[in-house]
N, C-alpha and C positions, 0 to 999 in steps of 0.2 A: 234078678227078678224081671219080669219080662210084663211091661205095663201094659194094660188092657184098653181097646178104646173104648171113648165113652159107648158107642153103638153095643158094647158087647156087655157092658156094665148093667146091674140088676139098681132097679132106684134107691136102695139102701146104699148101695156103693155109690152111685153119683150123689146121693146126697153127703157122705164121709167124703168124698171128693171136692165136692162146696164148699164142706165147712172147713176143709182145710186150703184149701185156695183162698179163700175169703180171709185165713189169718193170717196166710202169707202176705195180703195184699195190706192186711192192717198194718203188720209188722213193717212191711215196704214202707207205706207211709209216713209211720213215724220214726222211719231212716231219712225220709227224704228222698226214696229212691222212685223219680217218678215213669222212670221207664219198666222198672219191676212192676210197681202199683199197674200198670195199664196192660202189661203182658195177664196177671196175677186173676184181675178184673175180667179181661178177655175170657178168660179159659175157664172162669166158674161162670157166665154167660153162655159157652158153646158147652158147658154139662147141663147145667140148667134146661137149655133147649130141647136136651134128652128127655125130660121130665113131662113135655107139652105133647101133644097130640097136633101134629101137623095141619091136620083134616080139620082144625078151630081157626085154623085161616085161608079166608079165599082170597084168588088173585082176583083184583078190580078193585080192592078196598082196600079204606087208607087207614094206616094206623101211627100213633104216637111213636117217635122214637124214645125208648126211656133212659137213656142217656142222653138226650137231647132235647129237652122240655122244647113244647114250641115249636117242634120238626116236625111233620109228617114224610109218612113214607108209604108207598103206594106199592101192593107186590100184585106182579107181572105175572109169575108161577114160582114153584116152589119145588124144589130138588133137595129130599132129605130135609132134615130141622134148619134150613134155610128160604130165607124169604130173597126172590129176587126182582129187583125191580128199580126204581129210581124214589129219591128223595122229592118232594115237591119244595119250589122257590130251591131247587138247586140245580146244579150245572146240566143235568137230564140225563145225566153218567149211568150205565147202569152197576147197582152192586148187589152184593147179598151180604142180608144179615141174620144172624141166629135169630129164629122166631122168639126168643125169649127176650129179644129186643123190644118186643114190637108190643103195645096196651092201644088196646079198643079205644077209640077217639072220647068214648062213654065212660071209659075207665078212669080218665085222666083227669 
């Protein structure tokens, strides 16, 4: 079977894609396996982001990392369901992360 990316996927399929990432990562967990759990974790994050509308984040504005309470993260521009740009009170590195990282400063 020839697996589809999430880009081609309909939001019924990334979401059965969630929910099945999400139970591998429970499962991970309570193996103890914390490398699984974070691979697991990633990758219902980068389907998820399929699910957002790019165009609800502008670059110049800073947003909550949500895996990182207490992070902000400021995007630069954005290529695809990624935000690129630099962390703030961090090394000034630039990275990208799946918009579905990212919660409104408002939201948080």
């Amino acid at each position: 079977m020839v697996e589809k990316r999430y880009s081609e996927m309909s939001e019924y399929e990334l979401k059965q894609e969630i929910s099945r990432l999400k139970e591998k990562a429970r499962k991970a967990e309570q193996l103890g396996m914390v490398n699984e759990l974070a691979v697991m974790e990633r990758k219902a994050a980068m389907a998820e982001a399929y699910l957002l509308n790019p165009d609800d984040f502008k670059p110049g504005e800073v947003y909550e990392i949500a895996e990182d309470p207490g992070n902000y993260f400021k995007i630069d521009y954005l290529k695809g369901v990624f935000a690129w740009g630099h962390r703030l009170n961090g090394s000034g590195q630039e990275e990208a992360l799946p918009i579905s990282l990212l919660r409104r400063k408002s939201d948080a």
